[in-house]
Every structure is written in C-alpha cells, then in structure tokens.
Backbone as a ProteinNet text record, in pm:
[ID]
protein_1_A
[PRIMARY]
XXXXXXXXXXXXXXXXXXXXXXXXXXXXXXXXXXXXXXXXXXXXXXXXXXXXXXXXXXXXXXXXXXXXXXXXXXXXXXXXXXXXXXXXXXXXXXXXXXXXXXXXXXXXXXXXXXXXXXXXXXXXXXXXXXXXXXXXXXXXXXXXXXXXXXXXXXXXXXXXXXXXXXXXXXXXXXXXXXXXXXXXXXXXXXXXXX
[TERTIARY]
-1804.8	-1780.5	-1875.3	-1819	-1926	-1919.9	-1874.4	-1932.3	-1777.7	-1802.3	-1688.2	-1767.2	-1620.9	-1606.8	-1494	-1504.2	-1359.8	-1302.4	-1194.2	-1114	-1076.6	-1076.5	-1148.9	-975.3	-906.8	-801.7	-720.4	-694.8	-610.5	-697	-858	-937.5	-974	-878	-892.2	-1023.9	-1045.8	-1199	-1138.3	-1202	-1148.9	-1225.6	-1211.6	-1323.5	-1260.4	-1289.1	-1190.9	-1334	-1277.1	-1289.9	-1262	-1348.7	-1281.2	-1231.5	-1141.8	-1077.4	-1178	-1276.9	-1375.5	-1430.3	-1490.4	-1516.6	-1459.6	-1341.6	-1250	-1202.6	-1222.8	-1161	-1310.1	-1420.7	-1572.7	-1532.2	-1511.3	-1533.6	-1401.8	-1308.6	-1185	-1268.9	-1311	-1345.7	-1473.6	-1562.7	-1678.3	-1619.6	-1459.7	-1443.8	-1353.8	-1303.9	-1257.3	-1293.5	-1450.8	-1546.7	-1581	-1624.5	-1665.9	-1547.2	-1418.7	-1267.5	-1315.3	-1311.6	-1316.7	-1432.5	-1511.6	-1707.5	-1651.2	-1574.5	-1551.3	-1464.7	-1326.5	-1221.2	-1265.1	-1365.1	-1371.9	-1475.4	-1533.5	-1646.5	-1604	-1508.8	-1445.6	-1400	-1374.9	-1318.7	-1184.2	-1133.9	-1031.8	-932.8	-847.1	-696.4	-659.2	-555.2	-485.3	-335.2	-283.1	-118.2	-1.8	-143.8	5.2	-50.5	-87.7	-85.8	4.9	96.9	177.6	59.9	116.1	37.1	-11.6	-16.3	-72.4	-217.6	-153.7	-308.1	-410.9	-303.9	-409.4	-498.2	-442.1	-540.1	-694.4	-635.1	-744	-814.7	-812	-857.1	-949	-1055.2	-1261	-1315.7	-1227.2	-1333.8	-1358.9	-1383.3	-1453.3	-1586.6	-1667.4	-1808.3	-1936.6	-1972.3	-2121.5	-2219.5	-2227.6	-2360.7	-2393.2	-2509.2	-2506.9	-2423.9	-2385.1	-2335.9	-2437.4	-2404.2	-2493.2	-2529	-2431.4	-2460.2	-2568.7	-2665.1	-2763.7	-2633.2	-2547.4	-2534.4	-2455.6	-2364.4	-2277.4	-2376.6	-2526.8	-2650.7	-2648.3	-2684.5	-2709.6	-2581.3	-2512.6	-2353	-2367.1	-2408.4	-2365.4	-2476.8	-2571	-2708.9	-2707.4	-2797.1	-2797.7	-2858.6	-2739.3	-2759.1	-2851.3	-2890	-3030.9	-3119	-3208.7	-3289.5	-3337.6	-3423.5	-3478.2	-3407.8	-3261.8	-3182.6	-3058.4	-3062.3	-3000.6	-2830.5	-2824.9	-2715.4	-2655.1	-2701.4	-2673.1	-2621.2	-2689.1	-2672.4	-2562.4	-2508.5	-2370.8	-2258.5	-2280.3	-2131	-2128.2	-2228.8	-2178.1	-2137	-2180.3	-2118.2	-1969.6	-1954.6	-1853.9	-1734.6	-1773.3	-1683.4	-1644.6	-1739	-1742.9	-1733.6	-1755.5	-1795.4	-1633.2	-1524.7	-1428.8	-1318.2	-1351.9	-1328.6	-1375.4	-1526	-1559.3	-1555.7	-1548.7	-1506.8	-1381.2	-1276.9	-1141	-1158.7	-1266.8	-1267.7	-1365.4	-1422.3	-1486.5	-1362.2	-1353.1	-1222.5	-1098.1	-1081.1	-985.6	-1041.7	-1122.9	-1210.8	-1234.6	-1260.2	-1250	-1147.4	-1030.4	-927.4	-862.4	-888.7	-805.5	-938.9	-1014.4	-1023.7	-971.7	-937.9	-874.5	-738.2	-652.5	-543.4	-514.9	-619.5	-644.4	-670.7	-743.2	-750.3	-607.9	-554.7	-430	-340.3	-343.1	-233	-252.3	-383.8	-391.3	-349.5	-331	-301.8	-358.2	-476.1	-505.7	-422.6	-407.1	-313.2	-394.4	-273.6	-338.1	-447	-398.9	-529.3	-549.1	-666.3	-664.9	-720	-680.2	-607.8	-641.6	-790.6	-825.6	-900.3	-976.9	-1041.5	-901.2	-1013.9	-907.8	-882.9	-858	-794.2	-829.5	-780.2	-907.7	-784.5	-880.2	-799.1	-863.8	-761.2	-784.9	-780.6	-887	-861.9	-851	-740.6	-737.6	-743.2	-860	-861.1	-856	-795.6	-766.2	-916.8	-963.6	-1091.1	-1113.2	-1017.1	-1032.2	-1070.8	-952.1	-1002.5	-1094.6	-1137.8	-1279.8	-1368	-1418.6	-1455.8	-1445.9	-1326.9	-1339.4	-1422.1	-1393.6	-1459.4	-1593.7	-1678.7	-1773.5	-1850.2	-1810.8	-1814.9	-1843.1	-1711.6	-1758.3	-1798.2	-1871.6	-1992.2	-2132	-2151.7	-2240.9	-2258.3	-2121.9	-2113.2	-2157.3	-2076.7	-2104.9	-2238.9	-2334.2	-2465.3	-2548.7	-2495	-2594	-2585	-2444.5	-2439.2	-2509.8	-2493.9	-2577.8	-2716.8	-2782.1	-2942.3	-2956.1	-2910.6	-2945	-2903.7	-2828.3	-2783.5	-2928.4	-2965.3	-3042.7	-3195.9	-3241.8	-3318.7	-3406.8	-3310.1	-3390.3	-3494.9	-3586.9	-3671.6	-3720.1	-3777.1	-3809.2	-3924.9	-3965.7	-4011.2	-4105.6	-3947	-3978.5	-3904.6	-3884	-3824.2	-3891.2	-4009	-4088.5	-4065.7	-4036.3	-3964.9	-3877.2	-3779.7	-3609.1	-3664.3	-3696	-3728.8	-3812.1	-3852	-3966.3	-3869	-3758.3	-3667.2	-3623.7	-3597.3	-3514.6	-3376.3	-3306.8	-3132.9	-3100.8	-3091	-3022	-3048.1	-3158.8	-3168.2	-2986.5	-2965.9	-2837.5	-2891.4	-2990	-3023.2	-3084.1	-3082.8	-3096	-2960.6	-2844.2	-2743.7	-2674.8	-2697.3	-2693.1	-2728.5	-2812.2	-2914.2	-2877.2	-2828.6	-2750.5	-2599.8	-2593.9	-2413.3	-2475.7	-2578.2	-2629.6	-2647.1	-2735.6	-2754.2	-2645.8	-2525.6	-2426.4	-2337.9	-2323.8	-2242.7	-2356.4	-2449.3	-2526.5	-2490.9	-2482.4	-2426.4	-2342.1	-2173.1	-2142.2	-2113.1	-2200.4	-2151.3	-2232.4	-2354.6	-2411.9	-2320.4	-2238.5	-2173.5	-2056.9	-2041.3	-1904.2	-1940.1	-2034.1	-2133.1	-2143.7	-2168.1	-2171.9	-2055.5	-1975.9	-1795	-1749.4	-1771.2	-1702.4	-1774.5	-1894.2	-1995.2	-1966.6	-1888	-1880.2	-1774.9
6970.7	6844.1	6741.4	6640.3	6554.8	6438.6	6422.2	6288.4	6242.1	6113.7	5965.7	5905	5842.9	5727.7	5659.3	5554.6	5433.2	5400.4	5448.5	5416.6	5344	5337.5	5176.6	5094.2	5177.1	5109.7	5103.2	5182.7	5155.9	5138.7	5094.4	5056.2	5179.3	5262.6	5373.6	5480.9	5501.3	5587.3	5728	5805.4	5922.9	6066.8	6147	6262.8	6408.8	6488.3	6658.6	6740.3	6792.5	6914.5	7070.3	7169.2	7277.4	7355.2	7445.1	7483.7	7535.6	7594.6	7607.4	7481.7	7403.9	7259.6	7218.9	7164	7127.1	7184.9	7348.4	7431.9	7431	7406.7	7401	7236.9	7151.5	6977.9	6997.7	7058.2	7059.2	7164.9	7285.8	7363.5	7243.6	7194.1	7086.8	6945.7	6915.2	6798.2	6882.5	6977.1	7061.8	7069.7	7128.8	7177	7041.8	6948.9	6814.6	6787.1	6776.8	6749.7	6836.7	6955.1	7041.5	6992.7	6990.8	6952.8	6797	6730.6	6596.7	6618.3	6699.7	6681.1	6799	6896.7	7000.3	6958.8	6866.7	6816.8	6660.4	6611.9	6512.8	6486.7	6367.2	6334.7	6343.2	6451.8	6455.4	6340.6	6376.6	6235.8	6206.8	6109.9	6156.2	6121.3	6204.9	6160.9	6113.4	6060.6	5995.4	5824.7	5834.7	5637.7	5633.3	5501.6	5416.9	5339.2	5296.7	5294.9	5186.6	5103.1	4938.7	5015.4	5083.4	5163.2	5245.9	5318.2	5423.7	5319.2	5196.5	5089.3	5064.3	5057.7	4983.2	5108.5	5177.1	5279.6	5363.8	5317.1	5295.1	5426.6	5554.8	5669.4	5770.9	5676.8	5830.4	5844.3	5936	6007.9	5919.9	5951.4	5854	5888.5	6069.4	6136.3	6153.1	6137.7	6213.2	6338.9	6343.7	6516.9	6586.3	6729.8	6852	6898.8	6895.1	6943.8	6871.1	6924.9	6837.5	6758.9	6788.6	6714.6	6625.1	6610.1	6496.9	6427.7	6445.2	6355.2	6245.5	6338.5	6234.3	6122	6191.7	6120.4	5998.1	6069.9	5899.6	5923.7	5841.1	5840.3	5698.7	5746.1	5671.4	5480.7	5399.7	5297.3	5206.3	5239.9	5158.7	5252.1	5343.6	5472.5	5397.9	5284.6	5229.1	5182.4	5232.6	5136	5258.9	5354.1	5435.8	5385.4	5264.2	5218.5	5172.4	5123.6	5007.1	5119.3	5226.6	5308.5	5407.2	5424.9	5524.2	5431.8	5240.2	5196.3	5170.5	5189.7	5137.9	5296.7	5386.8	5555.5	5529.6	5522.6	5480	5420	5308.5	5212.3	5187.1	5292.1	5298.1	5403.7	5549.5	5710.5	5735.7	5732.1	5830.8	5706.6	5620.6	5535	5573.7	5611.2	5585.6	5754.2	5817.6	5975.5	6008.4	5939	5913.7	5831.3	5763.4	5735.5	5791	5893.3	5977	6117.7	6153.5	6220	6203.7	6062.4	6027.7	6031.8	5981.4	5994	6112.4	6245.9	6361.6	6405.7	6371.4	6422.5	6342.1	6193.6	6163.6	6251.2	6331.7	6389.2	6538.1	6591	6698.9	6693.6	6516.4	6504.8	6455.1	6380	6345.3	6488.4	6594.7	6679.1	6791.5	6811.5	6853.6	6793.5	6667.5	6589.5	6626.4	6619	6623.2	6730.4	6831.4	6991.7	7090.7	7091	7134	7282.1	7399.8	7489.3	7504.8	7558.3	7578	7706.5	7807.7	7917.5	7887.7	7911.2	7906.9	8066.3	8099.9	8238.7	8288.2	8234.6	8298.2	8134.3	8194.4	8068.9	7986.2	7920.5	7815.5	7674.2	7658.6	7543.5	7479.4	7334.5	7225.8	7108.6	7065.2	6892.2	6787.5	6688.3	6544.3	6510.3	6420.5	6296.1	6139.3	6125.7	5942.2	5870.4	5811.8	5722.5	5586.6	5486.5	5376.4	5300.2	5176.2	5163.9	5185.5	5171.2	5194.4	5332.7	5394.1	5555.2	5568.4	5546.2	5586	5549.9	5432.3	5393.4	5461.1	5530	5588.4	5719.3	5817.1	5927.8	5900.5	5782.5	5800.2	5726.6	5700.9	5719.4	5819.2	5959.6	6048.5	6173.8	6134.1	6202.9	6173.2	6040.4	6032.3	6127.2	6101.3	6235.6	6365.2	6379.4	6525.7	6569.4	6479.2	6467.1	6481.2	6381.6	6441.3	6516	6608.8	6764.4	6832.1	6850.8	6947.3	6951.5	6828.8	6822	6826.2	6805.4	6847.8	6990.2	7033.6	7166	7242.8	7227.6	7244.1	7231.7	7166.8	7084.2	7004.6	6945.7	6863.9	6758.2	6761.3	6626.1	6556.8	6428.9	6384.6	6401.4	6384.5	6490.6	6639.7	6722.6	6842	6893.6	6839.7	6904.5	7040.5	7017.6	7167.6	7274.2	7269.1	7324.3	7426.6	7364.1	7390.5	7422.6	7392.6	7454	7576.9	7583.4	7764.9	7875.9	7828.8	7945	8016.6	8132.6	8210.4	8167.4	8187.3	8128.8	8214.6	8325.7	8421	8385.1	8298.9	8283.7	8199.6	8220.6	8151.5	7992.5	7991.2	7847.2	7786.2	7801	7721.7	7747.5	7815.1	7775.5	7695.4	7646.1	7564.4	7470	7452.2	7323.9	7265.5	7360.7	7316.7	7273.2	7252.7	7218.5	7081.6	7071.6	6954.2	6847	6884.9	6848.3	6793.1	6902.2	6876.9	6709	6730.4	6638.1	6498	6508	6400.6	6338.3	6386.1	6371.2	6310.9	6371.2	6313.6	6162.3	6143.8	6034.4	5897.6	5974.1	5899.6	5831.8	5951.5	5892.8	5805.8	5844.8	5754.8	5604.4	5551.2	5433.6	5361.2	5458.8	5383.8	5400.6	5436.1	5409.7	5269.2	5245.8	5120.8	5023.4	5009.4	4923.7	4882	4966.5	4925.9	4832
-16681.8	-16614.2	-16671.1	-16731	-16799.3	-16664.1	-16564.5	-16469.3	-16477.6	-16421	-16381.6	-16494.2	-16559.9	-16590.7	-16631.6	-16672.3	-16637.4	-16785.3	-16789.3	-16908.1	-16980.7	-17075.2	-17190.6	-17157.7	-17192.7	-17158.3	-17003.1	-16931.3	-16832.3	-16745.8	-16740.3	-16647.5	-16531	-16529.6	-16437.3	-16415.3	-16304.9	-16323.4	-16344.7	-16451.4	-16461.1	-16458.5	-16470.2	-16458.5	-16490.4	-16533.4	-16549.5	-16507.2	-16407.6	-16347.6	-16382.8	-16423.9	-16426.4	-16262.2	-16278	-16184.5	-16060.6	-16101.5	-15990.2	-15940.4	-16021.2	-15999	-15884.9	-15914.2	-15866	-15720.1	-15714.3	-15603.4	-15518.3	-15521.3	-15486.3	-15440.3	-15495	-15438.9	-15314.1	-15328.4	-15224	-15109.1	-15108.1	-15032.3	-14927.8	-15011.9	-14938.1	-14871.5	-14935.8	-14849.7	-14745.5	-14743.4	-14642.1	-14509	-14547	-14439.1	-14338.6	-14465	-14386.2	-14304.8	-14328.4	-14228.7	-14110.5	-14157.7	-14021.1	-13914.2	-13962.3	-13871.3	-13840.7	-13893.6	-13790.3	-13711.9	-13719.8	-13640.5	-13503.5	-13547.2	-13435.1	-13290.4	-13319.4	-13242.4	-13162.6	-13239.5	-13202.3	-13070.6	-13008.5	-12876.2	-12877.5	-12746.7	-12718.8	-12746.9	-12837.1	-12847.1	-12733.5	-12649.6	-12586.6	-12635.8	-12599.8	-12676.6	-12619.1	-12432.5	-12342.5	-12350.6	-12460.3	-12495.3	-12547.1	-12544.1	-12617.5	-12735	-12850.1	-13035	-12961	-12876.9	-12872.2	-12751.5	-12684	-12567.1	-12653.2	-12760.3	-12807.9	-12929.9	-12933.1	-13034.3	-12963.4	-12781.2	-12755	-12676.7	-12682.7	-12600.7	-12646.9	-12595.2	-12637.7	-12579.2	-12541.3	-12421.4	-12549	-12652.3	-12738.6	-12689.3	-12697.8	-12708.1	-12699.8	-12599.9	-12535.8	-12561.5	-12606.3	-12646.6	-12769.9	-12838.5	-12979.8	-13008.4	-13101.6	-13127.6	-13122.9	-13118.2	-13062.1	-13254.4	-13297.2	-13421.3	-13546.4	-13637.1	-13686	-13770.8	-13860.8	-13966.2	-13876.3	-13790.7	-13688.8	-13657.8	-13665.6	-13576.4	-13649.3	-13796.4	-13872.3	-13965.2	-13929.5	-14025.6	-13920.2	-13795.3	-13673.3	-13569	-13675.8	-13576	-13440.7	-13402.4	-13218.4	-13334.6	-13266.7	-13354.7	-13281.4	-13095.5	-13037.5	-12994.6	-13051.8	-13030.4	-12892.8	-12868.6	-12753.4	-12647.8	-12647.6	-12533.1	-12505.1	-12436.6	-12417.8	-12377.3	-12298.3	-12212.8	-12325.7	-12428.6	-12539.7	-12658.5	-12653.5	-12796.1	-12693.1	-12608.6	-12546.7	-12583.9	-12525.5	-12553.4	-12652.4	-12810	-12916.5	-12976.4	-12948.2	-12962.7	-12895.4	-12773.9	-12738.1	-12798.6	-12869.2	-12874.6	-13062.2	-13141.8	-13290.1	-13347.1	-13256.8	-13325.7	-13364.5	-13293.7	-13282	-13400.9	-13469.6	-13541.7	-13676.4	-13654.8	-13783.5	-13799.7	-13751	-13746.8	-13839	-13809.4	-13865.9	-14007.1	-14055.2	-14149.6	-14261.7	-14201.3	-14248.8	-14252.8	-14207.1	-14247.8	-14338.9	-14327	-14416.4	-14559.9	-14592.8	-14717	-14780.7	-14690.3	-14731.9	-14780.8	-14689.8	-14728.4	-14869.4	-14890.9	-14991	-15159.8	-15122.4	-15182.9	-15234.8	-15160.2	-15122.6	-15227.2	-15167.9	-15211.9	-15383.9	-15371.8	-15534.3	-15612.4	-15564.9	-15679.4	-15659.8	-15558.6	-15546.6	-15645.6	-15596.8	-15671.6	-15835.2	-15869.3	-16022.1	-16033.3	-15988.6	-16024.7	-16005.9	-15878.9	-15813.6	-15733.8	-15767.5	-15689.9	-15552.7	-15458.2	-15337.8	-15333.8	-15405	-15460.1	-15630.1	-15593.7	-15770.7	-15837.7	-15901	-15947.8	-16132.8	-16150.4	-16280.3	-16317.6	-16441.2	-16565.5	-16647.3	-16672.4	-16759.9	-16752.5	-16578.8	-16520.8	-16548.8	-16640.6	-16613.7	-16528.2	-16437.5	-16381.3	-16426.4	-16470.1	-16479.7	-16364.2	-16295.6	-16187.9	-16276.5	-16176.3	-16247.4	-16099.6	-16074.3	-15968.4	-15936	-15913.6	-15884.5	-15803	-15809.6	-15778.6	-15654.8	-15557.3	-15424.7	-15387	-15443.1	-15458.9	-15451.1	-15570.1	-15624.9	-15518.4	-15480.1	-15360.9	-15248.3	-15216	-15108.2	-15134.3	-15253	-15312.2	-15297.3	-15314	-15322.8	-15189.7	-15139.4	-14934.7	-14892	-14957.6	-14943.3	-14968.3	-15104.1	-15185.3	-15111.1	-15070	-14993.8	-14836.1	-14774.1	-14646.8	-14682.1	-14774.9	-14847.8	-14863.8	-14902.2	-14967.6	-14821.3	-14741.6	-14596.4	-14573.4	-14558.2	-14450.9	-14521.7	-14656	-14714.7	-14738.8	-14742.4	-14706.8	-14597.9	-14507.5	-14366.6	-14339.1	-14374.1	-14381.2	-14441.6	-14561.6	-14601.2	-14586.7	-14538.3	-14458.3	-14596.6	-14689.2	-14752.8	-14759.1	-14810.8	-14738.5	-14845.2	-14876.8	-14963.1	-15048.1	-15142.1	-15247.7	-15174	-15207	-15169.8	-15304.6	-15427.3	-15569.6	-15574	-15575.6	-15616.7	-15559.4	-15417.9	-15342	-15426.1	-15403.8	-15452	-15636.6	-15678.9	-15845.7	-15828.4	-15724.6	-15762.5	-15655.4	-15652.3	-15584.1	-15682.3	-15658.1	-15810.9	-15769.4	-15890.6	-15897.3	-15806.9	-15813.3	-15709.4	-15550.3	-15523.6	-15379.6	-15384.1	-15227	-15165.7	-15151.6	-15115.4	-15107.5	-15260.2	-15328.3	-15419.8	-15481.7	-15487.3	-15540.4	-15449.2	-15293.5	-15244.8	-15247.5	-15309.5	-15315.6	-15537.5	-15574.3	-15710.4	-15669.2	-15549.2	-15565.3	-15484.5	-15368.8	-15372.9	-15458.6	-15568.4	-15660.9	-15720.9	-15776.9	-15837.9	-15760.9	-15649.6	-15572.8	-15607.1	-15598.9	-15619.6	-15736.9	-15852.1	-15988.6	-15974.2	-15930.1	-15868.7	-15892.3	-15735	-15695.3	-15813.6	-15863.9	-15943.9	-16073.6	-16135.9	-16230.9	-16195.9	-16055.1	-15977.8	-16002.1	-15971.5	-15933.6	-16052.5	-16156.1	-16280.1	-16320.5	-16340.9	-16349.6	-16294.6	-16170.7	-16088.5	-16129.9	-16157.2	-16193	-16334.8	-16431	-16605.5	-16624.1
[MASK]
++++++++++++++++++++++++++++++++++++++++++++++++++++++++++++++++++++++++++++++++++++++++++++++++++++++++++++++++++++++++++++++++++++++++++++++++++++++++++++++++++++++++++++++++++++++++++++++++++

C-alpha cells in the first residue's frame, strides 16, 4: 500500500489496497458501525419523517463505554444541566454520521471489488474516491484512530512504549494497524490538499 493520492488527470483521490488491506480497513469500519449503532438511543418507528426530524430524546448521559466517551465527549464538563441537553439534542445525530462515514467505507472498498469473504493472496483493490468521499474517509480515519488509542490506551509520547514490545505481542500488532490507519489518513490529507 503506498498511501492516497490524487490523480494527475481525472483529479480523483486514489489508493490500492491489497486484499488483506482492504478486508482489515472493512473489518475496523465494521466494528466502529457496530460500537455506534449498539449503544445508541432507542429509534422510535411510531414517528411520522417530519416528528422523527424533530424529535430531540436521544441520550442525556455520557456513554458507559471508553471509546463512545471519547468519540462524544461531555461538551460543558462544568454545567451538568447544559452538557445533558446538548448530549441530548446532538449525540444521536452525530452518531448517525459517524456511522455513515464508516460505512461509506465499507462500501467504497466493496464497490471496488472488495468480496464479501476474501479467500486467498493476490487481491489487490483500486479505490477511486471523489473529494467528498474522500472527506468523508478521512472523518473516519480519524474515528478509527480514537477507538483504537483508547482501546489501547495510547498516550502522548509514549512511542518508546509501543517500540520495545516484541512483534508477536497482540498489542503491538495492534498498535501497527494504529499506526497503519494513521498513515492513512495522513496520506489522505495530502491527496485533497495537492
């Protein structure tokens, strides 16, 4: 995987993936779908589309889970009444758009040729992303990038850390797909930016 970047001619951001690559970035925007939609506020499905627009009873508490804490941290730490109605009135919104982002990753590498199992070496995918796309991908490369340092319990310069693990630990090949996603989004950035 050499990174994102944007195509001299059709302007498009592009990138190839090998089949693990590729089946590893779908499996992580997966997980992230699941950890937003499972913790999420009940729908209800006896609104009419104009009620269920205005209809504000999502979630007043922080989530219980660390990485939901931090994806949607308390936005008035000093004002408890103030930080429930803006949870209230913004979580189960921006939840859905954090989800959606995952998923149009999911669908972009499907779409490129992505199989639903993938079934031996070889594979490689082209992504061709449109700038919005791309934009959205890297929304959520950044999501991606929290659960897993928090997952992890990354902290800031703690490199030395994570370099004196042997490869075989589980957490430092966790902490290389960290890494990896960071890449990522890094070369994403400089793609949209050229």
């Amino acid at each position: 995987m050499s990174g994102f970047h944007r195509h001299r001619r059709s302007r498009l951001i592009i990138a190839n993936f090998t089949g693990f690559e590729a089946d590893l970035l779908r499996s992580l925007a997966g997980q992230l779908v699941e950890l937003l939609r499972n913790e999420a506020a009940v729908p209800r499905d006896d609104l009419d589309p104009f009620e269920a627009m205005m209809d504000f009873s999502g979630p007043t508490q922080p989530p219980e889970d660390p990485v939901l804490a931090r994806l949607f941290p308390t936005a008035y730490p000093d004002d408890e009444e103030a930080a429930s109605e803006f949870r209230r009135f913004t979580e189960g919104t921006l939840r859905d758009g954090k989800a959606a982002a995952a998923v149009a990753i999911i669908d972009g590498l499907e779409d490129a040729g992505l199989p639903p199992e993938l079934t031996g070496d070889g594979l490689m995918i082209d992504v061709e992303l449109d700038e919005p796309t791309a934009e959205t991908w890297m929304r959520s490369f950044t999501d991606l990038r929290l659960a897993l340092a928090t997952r992890l319990g990354v902290e800031e310069g703690d490199e030395g850390y994570w370099q004196s693990l042997p490869d075989e630990d589980p957490r430092a090949q966790a902490h290389d797909i960290y890494e990896w996603v960071g890449y990522l989004q890094e070369t994403l950035v400089h793609a949209l930016s050229a």
